[in-house]
Each structure stands twice: as structure tokens, then as C-alpha cells.
VOBA-1610 file (N, C-alpha, C; in pm, whole numbers, padded with zeros to 5 digits, always signed):
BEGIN
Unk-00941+03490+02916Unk-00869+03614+02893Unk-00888+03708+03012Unk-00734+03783+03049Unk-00784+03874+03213Unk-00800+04027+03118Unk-00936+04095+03163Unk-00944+04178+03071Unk-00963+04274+03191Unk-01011+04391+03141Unk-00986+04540+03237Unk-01073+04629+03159Unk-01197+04672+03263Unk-01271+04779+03145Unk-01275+04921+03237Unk-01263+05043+03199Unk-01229+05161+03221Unk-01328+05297+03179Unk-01401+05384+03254Unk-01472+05429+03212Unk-01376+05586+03263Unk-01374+05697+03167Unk-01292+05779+03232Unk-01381+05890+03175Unk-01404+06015+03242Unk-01470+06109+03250Unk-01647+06113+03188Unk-01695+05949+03190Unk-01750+05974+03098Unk-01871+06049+03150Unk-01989+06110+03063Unk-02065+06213+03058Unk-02167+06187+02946Unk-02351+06159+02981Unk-02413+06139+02900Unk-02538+06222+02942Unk-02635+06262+02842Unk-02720+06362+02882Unk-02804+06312+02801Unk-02934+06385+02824Unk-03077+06331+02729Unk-03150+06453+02733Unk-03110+06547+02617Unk-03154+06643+02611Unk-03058+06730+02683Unk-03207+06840+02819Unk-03107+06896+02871Unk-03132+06843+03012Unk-03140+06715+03013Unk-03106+06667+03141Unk-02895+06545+03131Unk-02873+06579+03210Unk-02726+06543+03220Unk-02792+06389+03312Unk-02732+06287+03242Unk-02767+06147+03302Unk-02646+06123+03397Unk-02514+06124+03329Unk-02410+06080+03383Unk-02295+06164+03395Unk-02243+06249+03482Unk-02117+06367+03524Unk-02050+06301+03541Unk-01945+06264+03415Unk-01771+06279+03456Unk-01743+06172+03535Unk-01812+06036+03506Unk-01798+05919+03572Unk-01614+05853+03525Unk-01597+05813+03640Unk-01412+05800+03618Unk-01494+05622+03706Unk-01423+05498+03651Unk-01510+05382+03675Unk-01356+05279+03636Unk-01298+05206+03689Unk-01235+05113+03690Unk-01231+04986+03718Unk-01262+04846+03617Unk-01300+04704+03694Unk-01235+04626+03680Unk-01139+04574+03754Unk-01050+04468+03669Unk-01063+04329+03710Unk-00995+04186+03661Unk-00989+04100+03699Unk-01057+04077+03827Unk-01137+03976+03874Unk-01169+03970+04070Unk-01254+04068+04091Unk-01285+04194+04019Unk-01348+04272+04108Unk-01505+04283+04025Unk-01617+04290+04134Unk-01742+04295+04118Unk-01787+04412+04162Unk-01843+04540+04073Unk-01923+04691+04153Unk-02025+04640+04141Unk-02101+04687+04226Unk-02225+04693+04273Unk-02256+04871+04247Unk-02366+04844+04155Unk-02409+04975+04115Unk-02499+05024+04249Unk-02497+05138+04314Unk-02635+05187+04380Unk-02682+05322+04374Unk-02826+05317+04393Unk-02824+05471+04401Unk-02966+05456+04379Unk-03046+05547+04397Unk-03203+05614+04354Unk-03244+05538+04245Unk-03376+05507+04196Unk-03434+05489+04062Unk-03399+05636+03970Unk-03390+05582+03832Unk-03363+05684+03743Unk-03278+05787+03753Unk-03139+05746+03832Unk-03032+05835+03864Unk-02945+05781+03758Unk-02945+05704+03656Unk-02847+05650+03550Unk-02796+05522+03542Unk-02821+05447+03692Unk-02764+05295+03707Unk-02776+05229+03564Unk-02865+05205+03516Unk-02880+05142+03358Unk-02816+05206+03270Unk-02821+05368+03227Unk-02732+05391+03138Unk-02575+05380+03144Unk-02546+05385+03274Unk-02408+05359+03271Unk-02353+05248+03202Unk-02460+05130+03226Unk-02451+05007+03178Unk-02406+04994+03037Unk-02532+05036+02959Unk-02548+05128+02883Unk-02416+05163+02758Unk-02391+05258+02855Unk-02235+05324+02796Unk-02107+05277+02822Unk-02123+05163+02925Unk-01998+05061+02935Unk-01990+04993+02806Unk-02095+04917+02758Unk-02149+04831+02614Unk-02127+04889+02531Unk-02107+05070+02525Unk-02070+05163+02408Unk-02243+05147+02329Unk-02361+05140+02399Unk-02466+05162+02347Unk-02545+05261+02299Unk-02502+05383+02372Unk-02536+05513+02399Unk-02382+05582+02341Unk-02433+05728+02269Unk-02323+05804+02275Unk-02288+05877+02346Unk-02149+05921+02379Unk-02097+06003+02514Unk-02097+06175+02468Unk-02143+06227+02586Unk-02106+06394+02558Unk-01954+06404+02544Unk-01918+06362+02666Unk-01754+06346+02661Unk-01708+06221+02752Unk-01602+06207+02709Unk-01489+06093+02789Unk-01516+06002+02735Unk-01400+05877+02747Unk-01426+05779+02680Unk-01469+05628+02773Unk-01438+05513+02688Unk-01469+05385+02746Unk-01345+05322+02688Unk-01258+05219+02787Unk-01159+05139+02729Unk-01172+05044+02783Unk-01160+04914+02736Unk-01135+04796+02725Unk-01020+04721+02701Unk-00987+04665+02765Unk-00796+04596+02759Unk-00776+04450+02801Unk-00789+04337+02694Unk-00708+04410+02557Unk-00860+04427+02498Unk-00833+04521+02380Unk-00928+04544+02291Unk-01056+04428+02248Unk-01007+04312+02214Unk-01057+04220+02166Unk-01142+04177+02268Unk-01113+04196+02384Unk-01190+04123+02495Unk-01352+04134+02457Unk-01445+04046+02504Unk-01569+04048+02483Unk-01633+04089+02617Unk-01749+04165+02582Unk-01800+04231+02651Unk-01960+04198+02660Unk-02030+04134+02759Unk-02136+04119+02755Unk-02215+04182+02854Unk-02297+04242+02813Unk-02419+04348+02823Unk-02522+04246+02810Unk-02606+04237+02953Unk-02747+04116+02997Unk-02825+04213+03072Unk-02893+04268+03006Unk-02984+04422+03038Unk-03126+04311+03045Unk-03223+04337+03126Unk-03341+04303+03129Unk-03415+04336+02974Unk-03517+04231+03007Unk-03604+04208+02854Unk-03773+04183+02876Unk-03790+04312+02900Unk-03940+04260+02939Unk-04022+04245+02870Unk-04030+04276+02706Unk-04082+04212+02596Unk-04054+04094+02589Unk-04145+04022+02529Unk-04112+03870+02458Unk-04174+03873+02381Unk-04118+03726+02265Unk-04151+03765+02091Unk-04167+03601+02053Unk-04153+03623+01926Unk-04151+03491+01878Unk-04047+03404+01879Unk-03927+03473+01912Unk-03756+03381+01954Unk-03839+03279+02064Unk-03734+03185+02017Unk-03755+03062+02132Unk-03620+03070+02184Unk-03632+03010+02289Unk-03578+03012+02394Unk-03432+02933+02415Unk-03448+02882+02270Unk-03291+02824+02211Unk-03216+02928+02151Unk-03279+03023+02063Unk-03231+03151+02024Unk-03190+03229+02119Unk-03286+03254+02177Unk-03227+03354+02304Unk-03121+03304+02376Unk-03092+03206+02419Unk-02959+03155+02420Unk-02861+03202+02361Unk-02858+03189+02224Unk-02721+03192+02129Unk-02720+03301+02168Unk-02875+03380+02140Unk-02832+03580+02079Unk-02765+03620+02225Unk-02816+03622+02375Unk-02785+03644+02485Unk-02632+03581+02536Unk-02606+03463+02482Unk-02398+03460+02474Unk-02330+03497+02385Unk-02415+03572+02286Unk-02307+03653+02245Unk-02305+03603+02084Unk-02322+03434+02077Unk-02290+03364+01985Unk-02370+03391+01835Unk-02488+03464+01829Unk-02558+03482+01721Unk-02511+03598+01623Unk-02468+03686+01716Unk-02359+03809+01649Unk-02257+03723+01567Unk-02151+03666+01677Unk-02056+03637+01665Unk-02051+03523+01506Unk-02201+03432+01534Unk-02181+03376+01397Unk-02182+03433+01276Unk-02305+03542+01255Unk-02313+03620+01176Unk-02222+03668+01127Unk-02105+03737+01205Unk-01968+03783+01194Unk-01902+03700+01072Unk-01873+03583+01134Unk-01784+03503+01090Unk-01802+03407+00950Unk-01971+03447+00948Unk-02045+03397+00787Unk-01983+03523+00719Unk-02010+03589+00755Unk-01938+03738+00655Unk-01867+03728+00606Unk-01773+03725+00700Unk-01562+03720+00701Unk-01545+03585+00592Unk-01654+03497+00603Unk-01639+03352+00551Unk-01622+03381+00366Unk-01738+03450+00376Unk-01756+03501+00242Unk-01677+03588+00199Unk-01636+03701+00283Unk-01510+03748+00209Unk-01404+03689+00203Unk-01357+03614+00248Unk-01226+03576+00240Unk-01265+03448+00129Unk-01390+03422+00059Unk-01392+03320-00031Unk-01436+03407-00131Unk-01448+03540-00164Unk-01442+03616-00255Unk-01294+03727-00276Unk-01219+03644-00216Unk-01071+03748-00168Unk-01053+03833-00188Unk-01153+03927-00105Unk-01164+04053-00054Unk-01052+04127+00018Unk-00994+04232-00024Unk-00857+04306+00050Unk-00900+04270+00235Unk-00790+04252+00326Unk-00793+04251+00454Unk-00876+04097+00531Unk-00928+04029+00413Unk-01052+03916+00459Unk-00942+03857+00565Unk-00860+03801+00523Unk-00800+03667+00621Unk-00767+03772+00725Unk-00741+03881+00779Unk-00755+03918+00895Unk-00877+03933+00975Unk-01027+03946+00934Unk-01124+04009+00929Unk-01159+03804+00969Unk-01123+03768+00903Unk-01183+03637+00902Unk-01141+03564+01087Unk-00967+03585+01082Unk-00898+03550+01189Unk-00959+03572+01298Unk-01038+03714+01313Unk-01049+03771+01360Unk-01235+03740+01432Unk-01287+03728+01352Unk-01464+03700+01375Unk-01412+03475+01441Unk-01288+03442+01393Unk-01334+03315+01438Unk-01253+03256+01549Unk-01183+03378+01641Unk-01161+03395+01753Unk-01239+03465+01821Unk-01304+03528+01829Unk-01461+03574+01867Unk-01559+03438+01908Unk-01603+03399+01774Unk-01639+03241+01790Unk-01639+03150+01903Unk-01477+03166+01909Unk-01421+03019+01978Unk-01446+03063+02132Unk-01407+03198+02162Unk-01411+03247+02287Unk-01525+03252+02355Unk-01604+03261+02250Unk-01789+03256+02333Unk-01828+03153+02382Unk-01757+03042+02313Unk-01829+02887+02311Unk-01876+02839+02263Unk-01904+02920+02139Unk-01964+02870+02009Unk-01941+02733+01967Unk-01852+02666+01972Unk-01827+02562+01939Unk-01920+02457+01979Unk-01905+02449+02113Unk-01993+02317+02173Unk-02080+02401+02231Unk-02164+02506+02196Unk-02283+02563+02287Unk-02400+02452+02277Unk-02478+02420+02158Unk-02574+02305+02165Unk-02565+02230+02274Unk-02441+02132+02288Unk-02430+02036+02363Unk-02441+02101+02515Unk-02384+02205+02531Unk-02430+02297+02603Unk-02539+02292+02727Unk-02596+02381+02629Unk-02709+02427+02596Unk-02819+02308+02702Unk-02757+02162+02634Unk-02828+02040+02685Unk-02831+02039+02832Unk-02653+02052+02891Unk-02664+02019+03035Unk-02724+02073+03107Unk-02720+02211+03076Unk-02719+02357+03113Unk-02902+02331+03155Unk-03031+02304+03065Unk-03097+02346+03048Unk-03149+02207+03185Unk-03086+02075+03156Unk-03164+01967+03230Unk-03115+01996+03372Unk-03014+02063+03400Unk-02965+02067+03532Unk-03039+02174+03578Unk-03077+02292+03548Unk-03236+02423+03592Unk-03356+02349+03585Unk-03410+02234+03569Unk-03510+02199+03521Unk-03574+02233+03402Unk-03493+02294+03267Unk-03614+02266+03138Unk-03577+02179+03094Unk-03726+02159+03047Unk-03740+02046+02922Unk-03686+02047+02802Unk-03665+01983+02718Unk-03596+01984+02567Unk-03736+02061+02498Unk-03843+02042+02576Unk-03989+02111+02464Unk-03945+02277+02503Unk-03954+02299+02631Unk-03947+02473+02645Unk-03818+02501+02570Unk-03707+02434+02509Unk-03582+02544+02461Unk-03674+02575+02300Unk-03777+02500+02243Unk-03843+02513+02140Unk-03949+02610+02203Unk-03992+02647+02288Unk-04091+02748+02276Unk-04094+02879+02273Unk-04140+02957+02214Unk-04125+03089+02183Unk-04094+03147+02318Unk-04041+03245+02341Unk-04037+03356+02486Unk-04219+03435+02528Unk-04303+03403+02455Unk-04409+03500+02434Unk-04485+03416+02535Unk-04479+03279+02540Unk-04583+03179+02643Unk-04486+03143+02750Unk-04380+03205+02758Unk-04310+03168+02953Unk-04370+03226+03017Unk-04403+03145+03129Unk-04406+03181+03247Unk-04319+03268+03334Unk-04334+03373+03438Unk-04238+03439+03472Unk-04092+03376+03507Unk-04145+03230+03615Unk-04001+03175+03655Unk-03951+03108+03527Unk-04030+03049+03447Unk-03958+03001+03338Unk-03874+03089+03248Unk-03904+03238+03217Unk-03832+03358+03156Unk-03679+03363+03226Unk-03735+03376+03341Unk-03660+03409+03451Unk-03533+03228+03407Unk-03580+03170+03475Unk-03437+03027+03407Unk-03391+03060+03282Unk-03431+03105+03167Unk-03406+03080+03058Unk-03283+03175+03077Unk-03321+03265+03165Unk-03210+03419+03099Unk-03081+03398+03239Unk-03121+03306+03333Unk-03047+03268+03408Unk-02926+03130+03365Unk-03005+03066+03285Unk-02950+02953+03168Unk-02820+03015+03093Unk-02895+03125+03016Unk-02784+03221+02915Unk-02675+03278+03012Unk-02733+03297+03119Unk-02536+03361+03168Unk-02434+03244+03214Unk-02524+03103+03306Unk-02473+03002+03291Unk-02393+02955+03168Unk-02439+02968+03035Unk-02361+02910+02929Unk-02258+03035+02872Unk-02271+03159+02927Unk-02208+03278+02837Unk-02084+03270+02891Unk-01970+03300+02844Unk-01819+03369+02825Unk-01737+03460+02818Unk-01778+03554+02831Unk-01751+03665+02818Unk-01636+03714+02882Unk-01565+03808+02889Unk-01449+03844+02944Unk-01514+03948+03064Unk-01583+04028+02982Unk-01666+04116+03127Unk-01821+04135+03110Unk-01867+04144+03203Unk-01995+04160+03246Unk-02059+04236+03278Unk-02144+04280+03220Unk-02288+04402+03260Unk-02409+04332+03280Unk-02366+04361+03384Unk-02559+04288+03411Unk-02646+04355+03514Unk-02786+04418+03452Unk-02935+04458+03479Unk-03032+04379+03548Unk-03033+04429+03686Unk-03161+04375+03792Unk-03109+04191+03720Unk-03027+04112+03745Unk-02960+03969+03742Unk-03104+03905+03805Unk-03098+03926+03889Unk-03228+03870+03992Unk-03388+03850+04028Unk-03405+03936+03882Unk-03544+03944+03878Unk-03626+03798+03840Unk-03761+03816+03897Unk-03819+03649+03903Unk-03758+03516+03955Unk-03645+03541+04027Unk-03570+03419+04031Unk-03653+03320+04170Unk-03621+03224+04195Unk-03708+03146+04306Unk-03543+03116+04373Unk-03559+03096+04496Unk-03427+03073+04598Unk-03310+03009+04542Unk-03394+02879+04475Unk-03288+02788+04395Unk-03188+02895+04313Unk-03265+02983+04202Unk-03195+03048+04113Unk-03127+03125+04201Unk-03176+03222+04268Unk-03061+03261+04307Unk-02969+03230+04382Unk-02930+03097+04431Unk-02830+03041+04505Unk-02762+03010+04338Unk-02799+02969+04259Unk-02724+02904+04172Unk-02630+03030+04101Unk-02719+03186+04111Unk-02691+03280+04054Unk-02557+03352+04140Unk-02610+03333+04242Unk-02480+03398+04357Unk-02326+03293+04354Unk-02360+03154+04343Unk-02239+03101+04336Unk-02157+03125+04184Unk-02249+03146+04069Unk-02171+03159+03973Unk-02121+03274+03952Unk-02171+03385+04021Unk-02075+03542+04001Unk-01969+03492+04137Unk-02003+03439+04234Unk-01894+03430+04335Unk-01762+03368+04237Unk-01824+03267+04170Unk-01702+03147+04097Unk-01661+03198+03990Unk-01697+03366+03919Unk-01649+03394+03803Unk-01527+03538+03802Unk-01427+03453+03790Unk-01305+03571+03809Unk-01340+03711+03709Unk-01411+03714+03605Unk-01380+03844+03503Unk-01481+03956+03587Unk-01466+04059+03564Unk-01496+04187+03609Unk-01644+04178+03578Unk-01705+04241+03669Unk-01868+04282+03638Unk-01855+04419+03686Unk-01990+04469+03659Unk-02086+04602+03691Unk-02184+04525+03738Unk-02250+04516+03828Unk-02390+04487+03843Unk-02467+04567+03916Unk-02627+04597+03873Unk-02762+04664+03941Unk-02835+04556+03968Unk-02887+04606+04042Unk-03003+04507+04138Unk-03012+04535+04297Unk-03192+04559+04232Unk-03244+04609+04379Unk-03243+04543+04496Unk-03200+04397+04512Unk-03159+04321+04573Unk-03018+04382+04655Unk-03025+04423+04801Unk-02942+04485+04835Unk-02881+04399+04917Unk-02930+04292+04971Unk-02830+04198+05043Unk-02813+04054+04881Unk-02828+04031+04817Unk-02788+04001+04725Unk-02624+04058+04698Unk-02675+04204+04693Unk-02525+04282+04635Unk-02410+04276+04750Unk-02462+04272+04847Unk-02327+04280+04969Unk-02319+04119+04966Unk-02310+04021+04906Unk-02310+03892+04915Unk-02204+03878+04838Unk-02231+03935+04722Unk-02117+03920+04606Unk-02038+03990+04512Unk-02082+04146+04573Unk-01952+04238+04544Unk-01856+04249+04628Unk-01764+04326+04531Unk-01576+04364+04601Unk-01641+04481+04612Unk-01700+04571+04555Unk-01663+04702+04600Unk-01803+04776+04568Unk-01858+04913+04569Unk-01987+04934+04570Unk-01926+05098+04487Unk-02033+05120+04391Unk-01968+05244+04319Unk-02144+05311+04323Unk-02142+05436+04426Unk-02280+05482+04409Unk-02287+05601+04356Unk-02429+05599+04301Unk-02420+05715+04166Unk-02586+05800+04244Unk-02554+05950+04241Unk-02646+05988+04310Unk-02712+06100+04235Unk-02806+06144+04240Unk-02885+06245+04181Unk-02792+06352+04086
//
């Protein structure tokens, strides 16, 4: 799907500090921003408020067409008891998306007013993520980075940094999304990853935002550079 995401006046504050003035932000098809600017000047919340995570003082966020999927891959420097097969699904999107569509499943088998739209609707979501054949996935995906079939069973809490680091490099490999937000992409990666990381944003037509302190990284594989300053 060629999608188009649009940020127009938007404006976010924390308290009485103002994070983001009247950001006007346009990404379409082909084009990659490269976020820059200072630590703690907003690069992340913008992110943030592209995902519709945060609420706006003013202006809005559009997305076109509507339906398009939107994935938000923000750094995770906690780890838990998810293994690393989970984090998969939840990180393409697909664990929402099933959830969704168990719902819709049930309403529309309790024929609930609006279900078969609601239903239509969560299992084109589904299909678009990759839900379908993610497992099988999941398989190539994981033997071609080097993991093992044991690490997609191990919790996130005993990785190793580069191993964290593949796993969440794995998940954008298998994700779908129509557009892209993605947080410091590059962190922990070893040369390999990021050659593998740079050819797949080079090889992926849908629109990104990306941060990362990696500054010849970013002139490698953005169209255009959108800097956000004090």
C-alpha cells in the first residue's frame, strides 16, 4: 500500500515546557527524514506523536489512506519475561492485530450490530502485517542473522546486548508496515547488522522518520533531513 503520513502544526508540551512548536512534517512514498538535532530537543516525541502516542496541544496527524499501518520501533531498554518469539509478533504489529481480529471474531459470531464490518476490517489488518505466514517467517528470518531455534524461546531478560540487538533487527526484517518510525535503529548492532540494516531501509519504498545518533549512517540512507532545534 503507497501511504503518506502528514504532521501539520503539530504542538506538544510537558507541563510548561513546549516539546514541539507548530511542526508542519510531510513523508511520502520513497522518502526517508532523518530526524536531527540536540539530545532532548523532542526527536523521540515527535516520533511519539506521529504513532498518535502522546496528546497534541494543537494540530493534527494524518495518514492516507487511513487504514494504512503505521509502525512505531521506539527502543526498549527493559527486558521481561517475553521471549523473543513474542517480541516478534508484538514488534510487527501482529499481536495487536490478532487480538483485534479474535474480537471482531466473536462479535460477528454473537451478531453484534456493525461486526462484519469491524470483522472485515481487523482481518485486513491481519493479512497486511503478514500474519499469515509470520512463523514460517520468523524461521528464515531468524537462521539467516544467526539465531538459533533455542534463543526465539528465550526470554528477552538473558540476551545478550548483540543478541537484543538481532532480535529487534529480526522484527523490522519480518515487519510490514506501510510507514515507519524508528528510534536510535542502530543501537548494539555489529557491522554485519548494520549493513543488513542499511540495505533494507535502502530496499524499502514506504516512508520513514528515523533518529539515530549515527550520523553517517543517516546521510547513507536518507532523502531528506528535517532538524528540530531547541
Amino acid at each position: 500500500m503507497s501511504a503518506t503520513l502528514s504532521l501539520h502544526d503539530v504542538t506538544v508540551s510537558r507541563g510548561a515546557r513546549r516539546i514541539l512548536d507548530a511542526v508542519d512534517l510531510t513523508v511520502g512514498p520513497g522518502r526517508r527524514f532523518g530526524l536531527v538535532g540536540p539530545n532532548g530537543v523532542g526527536k523521540s516525541t515527535l516520533l511519539a506523536a506521529a504513532a498518535g502516542t502522546v496528546p497534541l496541544e494543537a494540530g493534527r496527524v494524518e495518514v492516507t489512506p487511513p487504514t494504512a499501518n503505521v509502525g512505531w520501533l521506539r527502543q526498549e531498554p527493559e527486558r521481561g519475561e517475553e521471549n523473543v518469539r513474542e517480541l516478534l509478533f508484538r514488534r510487527t504489529g501482529v499481536t495487536d492485530a490478532q487480538a483485534e481480529l479474535d474480537t471482531a471474531t466473536q462479535l460477528l459470531i454473537d451478531e453484534t450490530a456493525s461486526s462484519a464490518e469491524r470483522y472485515d476490517g481487523a482481518l485486513q489488518r491481519w493479512l497486511a502485517l503478514g500474519a499469515a505466514d509470520l512463523d514460517a517467517r520468523i524461521g528464515v528470518v531468524a537462521a539467516d542473522l544467526g539465531m538459533s531455534p533455542r534463543l526465539l524461546d528465550q526470554p528477552t531478560s538473558v540476551l545478550s546486548g548483540g543478541e537484543a540487538a538481532r532480535a529487534g533487527l529480526a522484527a523490522l526484517l519480518l515487519s510490514q508496515f506501510d510507514v515507519y518510525l524508528l528510534d536510535e535503529p542502530t543501537n548494539d548492532l555489529d557491522l554485519d547488522g548494520l549493513d543488513r540494516l542499511e540495505r533494507w531501509v535502502l530496499g524499502n519504498g514506504a516512508p520513514m522518520l528515523l533518529v539515530s545518533h549515527d550520523r553517517r549512517f543517516l546521510d547513507r540512507v536518507v532523502t531528506n533531513v528535517a532538524e528540530i532545534g531547541e
